[in-house]
Every structure is written in C-alpha cells, then in structure tokens.
C-alpha positions as YAML, in Angstrom:
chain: A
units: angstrom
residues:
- id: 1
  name: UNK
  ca: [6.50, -30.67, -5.76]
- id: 2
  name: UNK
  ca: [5.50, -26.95, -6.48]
- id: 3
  name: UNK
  ca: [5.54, -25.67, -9.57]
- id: 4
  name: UNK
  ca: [8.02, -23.27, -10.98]
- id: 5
  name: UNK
  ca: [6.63, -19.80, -11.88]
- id: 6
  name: UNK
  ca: [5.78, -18.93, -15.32]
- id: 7
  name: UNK
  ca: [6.85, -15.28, -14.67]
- id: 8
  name: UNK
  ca: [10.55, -14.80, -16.47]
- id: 9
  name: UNK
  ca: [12.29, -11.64, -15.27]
- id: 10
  name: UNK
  ca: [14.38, -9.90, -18.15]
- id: 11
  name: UNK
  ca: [16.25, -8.37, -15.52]
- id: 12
  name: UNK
  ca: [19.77, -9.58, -13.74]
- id: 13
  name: UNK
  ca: [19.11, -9.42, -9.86]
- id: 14
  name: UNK
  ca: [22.59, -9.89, -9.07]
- id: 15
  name: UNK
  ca: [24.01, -7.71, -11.81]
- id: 16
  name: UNK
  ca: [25.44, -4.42, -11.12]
- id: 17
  name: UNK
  ca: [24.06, -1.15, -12.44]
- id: 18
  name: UNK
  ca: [20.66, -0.17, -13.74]
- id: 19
  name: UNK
  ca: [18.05, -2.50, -15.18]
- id: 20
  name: UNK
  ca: [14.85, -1.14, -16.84]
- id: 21
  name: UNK
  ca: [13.18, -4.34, -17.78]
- id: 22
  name: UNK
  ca: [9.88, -6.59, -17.11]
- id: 23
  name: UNK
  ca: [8.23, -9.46, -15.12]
- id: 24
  name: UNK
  ca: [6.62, -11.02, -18.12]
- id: 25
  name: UNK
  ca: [3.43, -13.43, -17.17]
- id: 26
  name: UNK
  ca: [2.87, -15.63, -20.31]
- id: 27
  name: UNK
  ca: [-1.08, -14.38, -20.62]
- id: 28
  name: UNK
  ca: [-3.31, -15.67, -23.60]
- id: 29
  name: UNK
  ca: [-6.20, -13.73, -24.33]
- id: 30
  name: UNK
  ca: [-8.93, -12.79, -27.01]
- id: 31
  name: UNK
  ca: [-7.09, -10.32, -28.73]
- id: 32
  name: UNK
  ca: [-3.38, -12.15, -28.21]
- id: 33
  name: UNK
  ca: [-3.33, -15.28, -28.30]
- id: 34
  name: UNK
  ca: [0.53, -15.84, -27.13]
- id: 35
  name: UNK
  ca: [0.58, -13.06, -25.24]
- id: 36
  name: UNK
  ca: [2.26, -11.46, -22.07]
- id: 37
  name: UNK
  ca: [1.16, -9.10, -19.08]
- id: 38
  name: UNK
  ca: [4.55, -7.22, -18.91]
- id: 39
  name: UNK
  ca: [5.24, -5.71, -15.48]
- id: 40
  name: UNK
  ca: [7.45, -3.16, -15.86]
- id: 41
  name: UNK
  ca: [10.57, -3.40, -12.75]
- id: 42
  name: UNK
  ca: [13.84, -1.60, -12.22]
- id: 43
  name: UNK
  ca: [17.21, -2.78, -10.39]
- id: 44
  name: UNK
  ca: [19.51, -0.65, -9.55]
- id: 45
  name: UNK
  ca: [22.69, -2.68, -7.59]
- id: 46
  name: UNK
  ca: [25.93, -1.29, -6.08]
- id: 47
  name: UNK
  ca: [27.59, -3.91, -5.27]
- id: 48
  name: UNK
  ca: [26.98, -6.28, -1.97]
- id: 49
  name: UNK
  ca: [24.67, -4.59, 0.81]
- id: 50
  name: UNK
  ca: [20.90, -5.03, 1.91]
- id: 51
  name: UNK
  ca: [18.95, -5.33, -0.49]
- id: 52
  name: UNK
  ca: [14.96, -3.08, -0.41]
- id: 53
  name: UNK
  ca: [11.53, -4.20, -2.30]
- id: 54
  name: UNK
  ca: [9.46, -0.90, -3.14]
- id: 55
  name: UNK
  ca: [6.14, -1.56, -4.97]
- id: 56
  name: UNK
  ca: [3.02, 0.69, -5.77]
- id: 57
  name: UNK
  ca: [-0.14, 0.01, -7.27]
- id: 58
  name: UNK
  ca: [-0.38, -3.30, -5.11]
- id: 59
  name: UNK
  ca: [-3.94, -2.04, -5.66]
- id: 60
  name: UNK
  ca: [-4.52, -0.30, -9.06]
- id: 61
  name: UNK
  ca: [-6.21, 3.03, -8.17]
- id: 62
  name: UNK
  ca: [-3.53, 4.11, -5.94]
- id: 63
  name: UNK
  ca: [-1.04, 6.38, -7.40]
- id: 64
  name: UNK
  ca: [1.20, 8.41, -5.04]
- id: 65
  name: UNK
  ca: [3.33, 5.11, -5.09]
- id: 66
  name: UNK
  ca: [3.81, 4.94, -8.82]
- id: 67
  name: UNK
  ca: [4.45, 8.59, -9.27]
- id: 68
  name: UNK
  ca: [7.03, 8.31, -6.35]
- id: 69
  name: UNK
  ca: [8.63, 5.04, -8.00]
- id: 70
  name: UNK
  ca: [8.80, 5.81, -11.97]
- id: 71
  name: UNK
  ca: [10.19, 8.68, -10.72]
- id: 72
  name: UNK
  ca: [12.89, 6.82, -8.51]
- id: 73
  name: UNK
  ca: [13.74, 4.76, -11.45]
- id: 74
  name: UNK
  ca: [14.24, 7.29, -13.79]
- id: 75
  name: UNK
  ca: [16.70, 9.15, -11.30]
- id: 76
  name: UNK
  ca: [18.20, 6.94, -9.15]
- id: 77
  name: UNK
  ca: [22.58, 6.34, -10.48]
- id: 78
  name: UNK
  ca: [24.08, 3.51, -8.84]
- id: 79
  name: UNK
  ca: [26.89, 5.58, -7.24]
- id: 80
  name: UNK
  ca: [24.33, 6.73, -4.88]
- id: 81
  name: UNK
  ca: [23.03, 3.29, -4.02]
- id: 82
  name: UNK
  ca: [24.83, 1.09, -1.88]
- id: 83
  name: UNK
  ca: [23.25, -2.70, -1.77]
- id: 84
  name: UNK
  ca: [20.25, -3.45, -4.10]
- id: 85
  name: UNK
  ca: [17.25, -1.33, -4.84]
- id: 86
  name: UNK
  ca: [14.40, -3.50, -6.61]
- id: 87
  name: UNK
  ca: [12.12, -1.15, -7.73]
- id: 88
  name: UNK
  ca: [7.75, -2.47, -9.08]
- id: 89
  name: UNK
  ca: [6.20, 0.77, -9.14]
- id: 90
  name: UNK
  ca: [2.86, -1.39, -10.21]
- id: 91
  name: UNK
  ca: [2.21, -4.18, -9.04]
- id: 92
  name: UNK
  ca: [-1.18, -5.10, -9.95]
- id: 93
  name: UNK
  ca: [-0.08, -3.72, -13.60]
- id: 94
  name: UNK
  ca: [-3.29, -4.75, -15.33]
- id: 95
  name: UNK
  ca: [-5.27, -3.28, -12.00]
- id: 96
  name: UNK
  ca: [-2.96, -0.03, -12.17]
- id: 97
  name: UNK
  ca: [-3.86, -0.14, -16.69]
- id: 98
  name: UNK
  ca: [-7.12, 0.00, -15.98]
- id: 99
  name: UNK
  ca: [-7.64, 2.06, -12.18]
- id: 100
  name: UNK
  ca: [-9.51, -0.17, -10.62]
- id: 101
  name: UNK
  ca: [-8.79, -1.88, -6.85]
- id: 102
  name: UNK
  ca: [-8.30, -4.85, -8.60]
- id: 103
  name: UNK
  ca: [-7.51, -7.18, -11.48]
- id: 104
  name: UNK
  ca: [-9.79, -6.97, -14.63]
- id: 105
  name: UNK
  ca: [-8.23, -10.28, -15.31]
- id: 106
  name: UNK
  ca: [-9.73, -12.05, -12.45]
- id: 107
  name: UNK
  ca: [-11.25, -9.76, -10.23]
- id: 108
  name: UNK
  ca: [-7.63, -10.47, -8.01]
- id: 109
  name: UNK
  ca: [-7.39, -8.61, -5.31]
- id: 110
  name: UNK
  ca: [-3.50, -8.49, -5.12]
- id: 111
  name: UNK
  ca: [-3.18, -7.98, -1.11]
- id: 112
  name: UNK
  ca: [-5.87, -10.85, -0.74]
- id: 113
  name: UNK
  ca: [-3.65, -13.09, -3.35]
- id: 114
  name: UNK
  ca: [-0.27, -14.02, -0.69]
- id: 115
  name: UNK
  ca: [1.27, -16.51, -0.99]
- id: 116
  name: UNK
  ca: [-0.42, -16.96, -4.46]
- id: 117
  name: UNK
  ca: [-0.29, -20.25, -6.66]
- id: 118
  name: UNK
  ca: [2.00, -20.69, -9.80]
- id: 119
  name: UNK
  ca: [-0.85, -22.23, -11.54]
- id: 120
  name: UNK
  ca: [-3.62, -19.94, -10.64]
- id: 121
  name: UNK
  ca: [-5.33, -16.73, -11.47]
- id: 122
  name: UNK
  ca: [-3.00, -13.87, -13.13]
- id: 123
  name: UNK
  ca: [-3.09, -12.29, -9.64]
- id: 124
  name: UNK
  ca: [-1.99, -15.58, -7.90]
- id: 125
  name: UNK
  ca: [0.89, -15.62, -10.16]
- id: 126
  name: UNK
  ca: [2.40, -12.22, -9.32]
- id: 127
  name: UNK
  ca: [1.78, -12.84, -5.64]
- id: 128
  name: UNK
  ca: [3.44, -16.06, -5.75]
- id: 129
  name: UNK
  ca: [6.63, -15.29, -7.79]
- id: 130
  name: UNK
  ca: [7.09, -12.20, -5.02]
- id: 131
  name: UNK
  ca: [6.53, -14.68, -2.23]
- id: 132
  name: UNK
  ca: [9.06, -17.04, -3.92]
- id: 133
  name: UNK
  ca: [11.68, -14.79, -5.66]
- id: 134
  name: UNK
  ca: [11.68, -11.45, -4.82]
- id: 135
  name: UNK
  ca: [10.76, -11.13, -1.03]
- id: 136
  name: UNK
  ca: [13.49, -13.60, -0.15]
- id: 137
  name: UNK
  ca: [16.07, -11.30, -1.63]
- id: 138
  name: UNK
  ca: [14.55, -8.11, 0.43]
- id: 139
  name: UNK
  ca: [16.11, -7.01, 4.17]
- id: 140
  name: UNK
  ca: [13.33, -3.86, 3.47]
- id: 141
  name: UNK
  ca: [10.20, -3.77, 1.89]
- id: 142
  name: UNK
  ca: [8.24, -0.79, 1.30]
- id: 143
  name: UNK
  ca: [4.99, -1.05, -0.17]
- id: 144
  name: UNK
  ca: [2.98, 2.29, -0.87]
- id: 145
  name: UNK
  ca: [-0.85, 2.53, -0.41]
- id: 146
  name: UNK
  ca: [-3.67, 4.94, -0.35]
- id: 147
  name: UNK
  ca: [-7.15, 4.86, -0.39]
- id: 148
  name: UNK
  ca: [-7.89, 4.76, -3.75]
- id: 149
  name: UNK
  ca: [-11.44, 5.41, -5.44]
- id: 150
  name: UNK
  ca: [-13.17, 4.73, -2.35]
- id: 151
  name: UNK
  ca: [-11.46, 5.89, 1.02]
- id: 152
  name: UNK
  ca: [-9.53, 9.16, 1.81]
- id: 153
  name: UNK
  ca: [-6.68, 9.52, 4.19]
- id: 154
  name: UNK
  ca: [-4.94, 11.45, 6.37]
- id: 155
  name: UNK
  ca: [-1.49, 11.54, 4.70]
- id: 156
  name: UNK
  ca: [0.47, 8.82, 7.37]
- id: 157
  name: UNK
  ca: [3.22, 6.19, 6.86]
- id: 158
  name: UNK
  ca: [2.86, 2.69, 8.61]
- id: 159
  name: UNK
  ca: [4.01, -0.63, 10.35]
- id: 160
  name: UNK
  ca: [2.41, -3.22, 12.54]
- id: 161
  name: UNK
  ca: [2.52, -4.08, 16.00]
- id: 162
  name: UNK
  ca: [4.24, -7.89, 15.74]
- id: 163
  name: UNK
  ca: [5.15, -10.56, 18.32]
- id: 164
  name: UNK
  ca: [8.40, -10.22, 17.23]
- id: 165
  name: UNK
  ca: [9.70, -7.06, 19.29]
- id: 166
  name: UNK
  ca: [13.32, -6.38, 17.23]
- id: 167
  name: UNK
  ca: [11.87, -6.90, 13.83]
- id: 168
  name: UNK
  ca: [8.40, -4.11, 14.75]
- id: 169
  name: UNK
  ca: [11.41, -1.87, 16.33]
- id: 170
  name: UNK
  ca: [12.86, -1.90, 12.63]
- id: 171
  name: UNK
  ca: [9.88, -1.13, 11.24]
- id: 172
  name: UNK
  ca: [8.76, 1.72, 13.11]
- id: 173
  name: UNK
  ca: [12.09, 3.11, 13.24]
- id: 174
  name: UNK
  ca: [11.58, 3.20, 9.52]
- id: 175
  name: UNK
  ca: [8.68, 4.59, 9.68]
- id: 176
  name: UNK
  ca: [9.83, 7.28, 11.39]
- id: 177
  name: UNK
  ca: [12.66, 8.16, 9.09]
- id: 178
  name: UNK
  ca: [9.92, 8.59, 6.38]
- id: 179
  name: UNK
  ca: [8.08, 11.81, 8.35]
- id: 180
  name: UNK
  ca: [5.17, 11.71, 7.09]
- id: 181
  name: UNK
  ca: [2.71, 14.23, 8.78]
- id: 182
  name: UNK
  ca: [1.33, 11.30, 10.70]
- id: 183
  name: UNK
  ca: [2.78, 8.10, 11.48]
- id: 184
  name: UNK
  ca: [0.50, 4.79, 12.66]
- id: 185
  name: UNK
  ca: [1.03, 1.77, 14.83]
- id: 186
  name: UNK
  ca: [-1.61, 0.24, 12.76]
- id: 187
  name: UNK
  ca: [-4.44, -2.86, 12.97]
- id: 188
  name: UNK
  ca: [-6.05, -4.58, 9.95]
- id: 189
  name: UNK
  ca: [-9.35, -5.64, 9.83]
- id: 190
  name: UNK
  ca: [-7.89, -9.05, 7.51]
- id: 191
  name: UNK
  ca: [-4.22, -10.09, 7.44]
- id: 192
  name: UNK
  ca: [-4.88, -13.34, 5.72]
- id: 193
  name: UNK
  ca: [-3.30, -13.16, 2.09]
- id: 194
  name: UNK
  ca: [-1.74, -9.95, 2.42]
- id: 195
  name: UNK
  ca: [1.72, -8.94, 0.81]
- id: 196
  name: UNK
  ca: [2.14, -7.45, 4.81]
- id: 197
  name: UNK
  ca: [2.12, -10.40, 6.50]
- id: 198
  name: UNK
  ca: [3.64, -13.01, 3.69]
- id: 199
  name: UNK
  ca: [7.04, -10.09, 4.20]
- id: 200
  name: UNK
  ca: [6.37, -10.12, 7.94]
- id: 201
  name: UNK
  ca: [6.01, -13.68, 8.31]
- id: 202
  name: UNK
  ca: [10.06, -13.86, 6.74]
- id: 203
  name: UNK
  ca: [10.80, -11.73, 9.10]
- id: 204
  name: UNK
  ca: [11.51, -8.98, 6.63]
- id: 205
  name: UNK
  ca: [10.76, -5.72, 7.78]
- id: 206
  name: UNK
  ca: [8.19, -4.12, 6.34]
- id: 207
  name: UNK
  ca: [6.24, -0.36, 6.13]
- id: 208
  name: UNK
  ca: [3.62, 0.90, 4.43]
- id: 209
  name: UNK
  ca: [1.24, 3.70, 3.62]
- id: 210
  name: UNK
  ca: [-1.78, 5.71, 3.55]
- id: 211
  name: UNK
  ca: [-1.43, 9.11, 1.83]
- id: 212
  name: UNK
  ca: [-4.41, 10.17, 0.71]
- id: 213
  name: UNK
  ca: [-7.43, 8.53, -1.96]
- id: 214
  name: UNK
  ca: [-10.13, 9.59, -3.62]
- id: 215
  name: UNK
  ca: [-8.76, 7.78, -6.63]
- id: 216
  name: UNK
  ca: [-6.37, 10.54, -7.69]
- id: 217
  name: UNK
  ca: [-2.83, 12.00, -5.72]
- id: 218
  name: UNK
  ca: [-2.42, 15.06, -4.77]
- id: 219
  name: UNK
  ca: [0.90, 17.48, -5.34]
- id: 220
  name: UNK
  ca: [1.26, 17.12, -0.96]
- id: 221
  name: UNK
  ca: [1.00, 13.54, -0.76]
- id: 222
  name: UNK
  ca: [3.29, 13.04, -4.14]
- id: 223
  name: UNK
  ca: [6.21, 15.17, -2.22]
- id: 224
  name: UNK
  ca: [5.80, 13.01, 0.95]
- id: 225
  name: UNK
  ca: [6.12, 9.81, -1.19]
- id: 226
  name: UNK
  ca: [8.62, 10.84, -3.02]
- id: 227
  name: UNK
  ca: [10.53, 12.85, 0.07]
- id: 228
  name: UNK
  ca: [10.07, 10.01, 2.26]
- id: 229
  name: UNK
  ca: [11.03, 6.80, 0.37]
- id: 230
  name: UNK
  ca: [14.73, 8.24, 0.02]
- id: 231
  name: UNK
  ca: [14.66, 8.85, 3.88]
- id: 232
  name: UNK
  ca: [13.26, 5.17, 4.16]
- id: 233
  name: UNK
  ca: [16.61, 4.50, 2.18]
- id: 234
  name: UNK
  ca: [19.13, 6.56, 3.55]
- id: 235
  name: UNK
  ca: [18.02, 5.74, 7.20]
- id: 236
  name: UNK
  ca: [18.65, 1.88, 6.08]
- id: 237
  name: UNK
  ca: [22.12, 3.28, 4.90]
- id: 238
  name: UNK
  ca: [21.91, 2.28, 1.00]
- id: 239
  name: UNK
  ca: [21.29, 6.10, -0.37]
- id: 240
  name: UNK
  ca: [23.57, 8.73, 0.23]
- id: 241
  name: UNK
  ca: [22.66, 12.09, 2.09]
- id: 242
  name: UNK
  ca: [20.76, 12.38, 5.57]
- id: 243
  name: UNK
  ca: [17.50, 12.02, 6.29]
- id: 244
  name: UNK
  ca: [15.48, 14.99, 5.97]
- id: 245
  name: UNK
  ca: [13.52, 15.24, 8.96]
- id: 246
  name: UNK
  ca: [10.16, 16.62, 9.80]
- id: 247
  name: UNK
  ca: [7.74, 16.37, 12.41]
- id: 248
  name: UNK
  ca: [5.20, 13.57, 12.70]
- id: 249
  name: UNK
  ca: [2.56, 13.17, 15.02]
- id: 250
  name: UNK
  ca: [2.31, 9.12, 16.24]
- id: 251
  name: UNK
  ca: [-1.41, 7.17, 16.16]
- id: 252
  name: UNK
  ca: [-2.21, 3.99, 17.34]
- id: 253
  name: UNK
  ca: [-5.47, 2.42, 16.48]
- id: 254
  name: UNK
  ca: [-5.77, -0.06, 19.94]
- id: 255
  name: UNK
  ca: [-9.22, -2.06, 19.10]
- id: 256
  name: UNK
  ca: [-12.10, -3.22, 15.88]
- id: 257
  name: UNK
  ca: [-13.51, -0.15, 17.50]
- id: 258
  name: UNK
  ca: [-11.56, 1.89, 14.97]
- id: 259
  name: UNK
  ca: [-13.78, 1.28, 12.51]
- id: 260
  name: UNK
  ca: [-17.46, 1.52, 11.63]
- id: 261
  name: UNK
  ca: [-19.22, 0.47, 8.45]
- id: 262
  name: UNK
  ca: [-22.64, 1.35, 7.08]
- id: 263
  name: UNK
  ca: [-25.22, -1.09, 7.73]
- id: 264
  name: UNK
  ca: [-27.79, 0.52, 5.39]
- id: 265
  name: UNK
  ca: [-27.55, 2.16, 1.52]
- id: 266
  name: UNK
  ca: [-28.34, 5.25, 1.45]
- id: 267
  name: UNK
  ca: [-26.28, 8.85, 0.90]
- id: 268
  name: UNK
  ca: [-23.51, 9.40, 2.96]
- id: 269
  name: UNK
  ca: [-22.76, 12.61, 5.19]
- id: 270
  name: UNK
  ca: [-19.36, 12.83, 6.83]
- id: 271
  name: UNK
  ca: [-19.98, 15.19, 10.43]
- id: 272
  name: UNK
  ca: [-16.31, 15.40, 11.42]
- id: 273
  name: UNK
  ca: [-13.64, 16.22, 8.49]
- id: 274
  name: UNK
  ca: [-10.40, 14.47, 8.34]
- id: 275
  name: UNK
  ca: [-7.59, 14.83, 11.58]
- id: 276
  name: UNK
  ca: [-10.49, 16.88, 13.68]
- id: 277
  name: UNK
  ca: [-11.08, 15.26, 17.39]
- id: 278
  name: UNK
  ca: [-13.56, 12.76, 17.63]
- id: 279
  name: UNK
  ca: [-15.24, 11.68, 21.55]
- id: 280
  name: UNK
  ca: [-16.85, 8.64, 22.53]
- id: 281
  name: UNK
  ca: [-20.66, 8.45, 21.52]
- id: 282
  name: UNK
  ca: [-20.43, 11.52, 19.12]
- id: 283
  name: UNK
  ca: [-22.20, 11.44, 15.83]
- id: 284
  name: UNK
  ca: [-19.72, 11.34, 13.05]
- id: 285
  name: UNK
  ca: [-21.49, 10.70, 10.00]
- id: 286
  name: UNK
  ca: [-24.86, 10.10, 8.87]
- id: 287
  name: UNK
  ca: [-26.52, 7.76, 6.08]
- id: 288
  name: UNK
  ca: [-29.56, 9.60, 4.23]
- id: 289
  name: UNK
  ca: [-32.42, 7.67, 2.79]
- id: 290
  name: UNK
  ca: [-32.42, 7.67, -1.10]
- id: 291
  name: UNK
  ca: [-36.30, 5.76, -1.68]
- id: 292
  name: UNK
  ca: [-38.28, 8.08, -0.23]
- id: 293
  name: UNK
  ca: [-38.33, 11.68, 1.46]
- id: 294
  name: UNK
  ca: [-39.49, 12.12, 4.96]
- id: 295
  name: UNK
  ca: [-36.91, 9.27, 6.71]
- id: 296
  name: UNK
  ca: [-35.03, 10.42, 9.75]
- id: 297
  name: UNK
  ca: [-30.75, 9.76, 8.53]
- id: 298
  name: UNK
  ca: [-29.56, 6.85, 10.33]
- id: 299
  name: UNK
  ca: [-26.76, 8.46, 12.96]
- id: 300
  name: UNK
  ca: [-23.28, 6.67, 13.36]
- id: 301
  name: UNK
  ca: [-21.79, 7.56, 16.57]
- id: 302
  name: UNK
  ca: [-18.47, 6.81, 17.50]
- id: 303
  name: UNK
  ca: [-17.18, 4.15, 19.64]
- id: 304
  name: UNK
  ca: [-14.19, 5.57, 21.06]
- id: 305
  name: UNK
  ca: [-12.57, 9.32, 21.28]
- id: 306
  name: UNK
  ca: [-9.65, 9.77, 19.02]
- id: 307
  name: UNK
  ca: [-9.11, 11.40, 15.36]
- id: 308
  name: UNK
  ca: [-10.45, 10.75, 12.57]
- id: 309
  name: UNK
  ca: [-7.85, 9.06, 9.78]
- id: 310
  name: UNK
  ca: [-9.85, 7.80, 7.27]
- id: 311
  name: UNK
  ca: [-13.66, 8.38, 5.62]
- id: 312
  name: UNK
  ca: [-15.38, 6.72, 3.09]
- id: 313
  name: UNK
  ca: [-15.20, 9.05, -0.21]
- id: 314
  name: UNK
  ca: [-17.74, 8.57, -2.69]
- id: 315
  name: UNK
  ca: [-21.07, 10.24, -1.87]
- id: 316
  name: UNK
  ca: [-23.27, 6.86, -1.78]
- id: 317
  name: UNK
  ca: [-22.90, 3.85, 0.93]
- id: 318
  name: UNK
  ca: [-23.72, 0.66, 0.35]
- id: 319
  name: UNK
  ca: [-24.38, -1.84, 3.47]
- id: 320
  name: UNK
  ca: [-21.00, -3.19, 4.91]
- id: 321
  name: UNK
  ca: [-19.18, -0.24, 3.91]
- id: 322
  name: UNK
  ca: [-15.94, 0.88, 6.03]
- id: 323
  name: UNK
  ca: [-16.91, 4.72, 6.66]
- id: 324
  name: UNK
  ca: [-15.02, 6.01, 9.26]
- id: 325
  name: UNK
  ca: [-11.58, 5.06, 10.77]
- id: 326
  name: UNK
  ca: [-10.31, 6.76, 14.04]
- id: 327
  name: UNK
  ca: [-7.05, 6.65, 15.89]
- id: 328
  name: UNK
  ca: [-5.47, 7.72, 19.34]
...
C-alpha cells in the first residue's frame, strides 16, 4: 500500500477565491530540528471550470518563470478567472533559495525525480505529491524553463510530438496562443522521470519553455513570460480578454542530431551566435586547449543544416557537455 505524502497543503483546492499559502515538507535538519521546507503556492478558484498547473523554478536557476508567477499571484482577482488557477512559482524551492539546477538537500534533480517516492529524498517528495495530488486536478499544465547557469536560449515556448494526436493538437495549439518569438515541436535527449511526461502520460496537456539562461532573465524574456502565460489562459478560456497575438516562427528538432556535446575540456568558442543559419558539416564551435599552448582547437561541425537554438554558456567545457542545439 503506498504511503501517504508527508507534504500538508495550507491551502483549500476546492475553495473559492484567493489562497496565498504553502506546501509544507516536514524537513529536520542541523539547524531545525522539527523543521519544514515551505513551498510557497497560490489558488485562485472561480467557481467550477478547468482547472491549470503553472510552476517555475522546476530547476532552481531559472527565473523568467518565477518572476512571471509571483507576479501572477500578486495580481490575478478571481472575477477574472473562470475554473481553477494553481499557481508554484518554485518548485524546487530549496534549488530556487539557493540558484542552483538542483536540490542542495539531495542533489535532486526535480525533472529527473517523476513520479517521486513519499518516503524518499526531499526532491522525491515534491515530485510525488504533484504526481499524486496536484496533476490529477490539472486539464493544463504549464511549466516554465530556461537554461539556467549553463545553457542560453533562443526565447521559444514548447510541446512534444506524442502518440496521442488530439492531446499534442492541444498542446501546440497552446503553444501557439503563447507567441513567443519562436515556437518548438521539441525532442528530449531523457524523458524518464520528467514532470513532462508523468503530465503527458495522464493525458494532461502540457507546454513548456525555453526563454533564455545564462543564470539570470532578461527584461525581453520576463515580458514574454509574463505576456504569454495569460494568452496560455485566455486561449484555454479561464482569463478574460483575447489573446494578444504576435508572430512566431515554428522549429522542429527531427533527430539526436540536434545536439552535440564536447568530448574534450578545454575553453569553449561558439562560431555561429544564437538564431543565425547553420549547414550541414559547418564548424560551429570550437574547444581550445587549456594545458598547454601550441594545440590545434578541436572543431565541432554540425550534423545537420538548421538554426541554432541553444549554446552552452559558461566559457569552459567539460567532456559530455551539451554545446550546441539546432533546429529546422
């Protein structure tokens, strides 16, 4: 029989109105010994209707969600909502307290966690009371990403390509409605344990993001989160106004060869910058030596045309490191 979850909301779910409250995670440490990891989550309820999930800070250094959400919950009246709007602008809290990808807890990786335990690791324990409680409740979920301390992206909102043709019609048409400058039919290199697939897999539909990184947000990609989450919800009829439109350009990214990763350390040069044209066989970023002068840079060509989305953003590689991500 599986456990129930120690997390205790001190919020009302079926309630109507707002709720600023917490997802409190019974956590003894060194310097409390009874105490909590508090999780801070708003509801805001009008009555019956779908119901959307929007988290940030899934991964900790990742903040274009949380600036979009707090701000969301601060400003969002029930007379504008109709249906449920359950808003975690961090998800990871302890990753999000301390910007880092993930948990200093446990080293939890929250999108790695799915469907999570009830009596494991801090991180487990979120993942599994959102498997258990809170994405059964959701018709939308809408978690916000970006590339945090170690990736940057072109600014694009997301969904998946699923076997299930009406549910990734959903999805896309939501993604649509968001208009952001770019908008993906997108492949992961891992789905196992991610909050993606545990909402997919329910048959919830589900988009996501990539709106910049660098482990910081910038004023452009804060106005697209914030612009485009209230066109997520008035396009799924629960906020009132239209959508505002804008023009996105659609990407697909059709194949593994999408992506390359450094096989070497060494000091990384970037040859193309972010959305310029990329062909087939073309150098697009280089890996200097760092031991000793007088090494030829190792050359990284890619392996189909397209543009380039994404680039590894610190200035040193290590081996296995994701450094460039194209689309068509």
């Amino acid at each position: 029989m599986l456990k129930p979850s120690p997390i205790s909301p001190t919020v009302d779910f079926d309630r109507d109105g707002v709720q600023h409250g917490f997802l409190r995670l019974p956590y003894s440490r060194d310097d409390s010994a009874w105490g909590s990891v508090m999780i801070p989550i708003c509801v805001v309820r009008n009555g019956e209707g779908p119901t959307a999930l929007l988290t940030g800070a899934n991964h900790g250094d990742e903040y274009e969600g949380p600036l979009a959400l707090y701000e969301l919950a601060r400003t969002l009246k029930p007379d504008q909502v109709s249906g449920t709007v359950i808003i975690v602008p961090a998800m990871n809290h302890p990753a999000f307290r301390a910007g880092t990808r993930t948990s200093p807890i446990d080293k939890g990786n929250m999108n790695r966690s799915f469907p999570g335990r009830p009596d494991g690791t801090a991180t487990e324990k979120i993942a599994d009371y959102f498997q258990r409680e809170l994405l059964p409740r959701a018709d939308l979920v809408f978690d916000f990403h970006s590339g945090g301390r170690t990736l940057d992206f072109l600014p694009y909102c997301a969904a998946h390509i699923l076997p299930d043709k009406a549910q990734e019609a959903k999805a896309f048409a939501a993604v649509e409605a968001f208009a952001a400058p770019y908008s993906m039919k997108m492949l992961e290199i891992d789905t196992v344990g991610m909050y993606d697939t545990a909402a997919e897999e329910m048959g919830k539909v589900f988009v996501t993001t990539e709106l910049g990184g660098g482990g910081t947000a910038r004023a452009e990609t804060v106005r697209i989160a914030r612009r485009g989450i209230a066109n997520v919800l008035r396009h799924a009829g629960m906020l009132e106004g239209a959508v505002e439109k804008a023009e996105t350009r659609w990407l697909d990214m059709p194949s593994d060869d999408c992506f390359t990763f450094a096989e070497d350390d060494g000091l990384f040069e970037t040859m193309v910058d972010l959305g310029e044209d990329v062909r087939e066989g073309m150098v697009i970023a280089r890996i200097h030596s760092i031991g000793r002068t007088g090494v030829a840079p190792q050359e990284i060509r890619a392996k189909m045309s397209g543009l380039l989305v994404a680039r590894h953003f610190p200035g040193l590689v290590k081996a296995g490191d994701c450094m460039c991500v194209l689309a068509q």
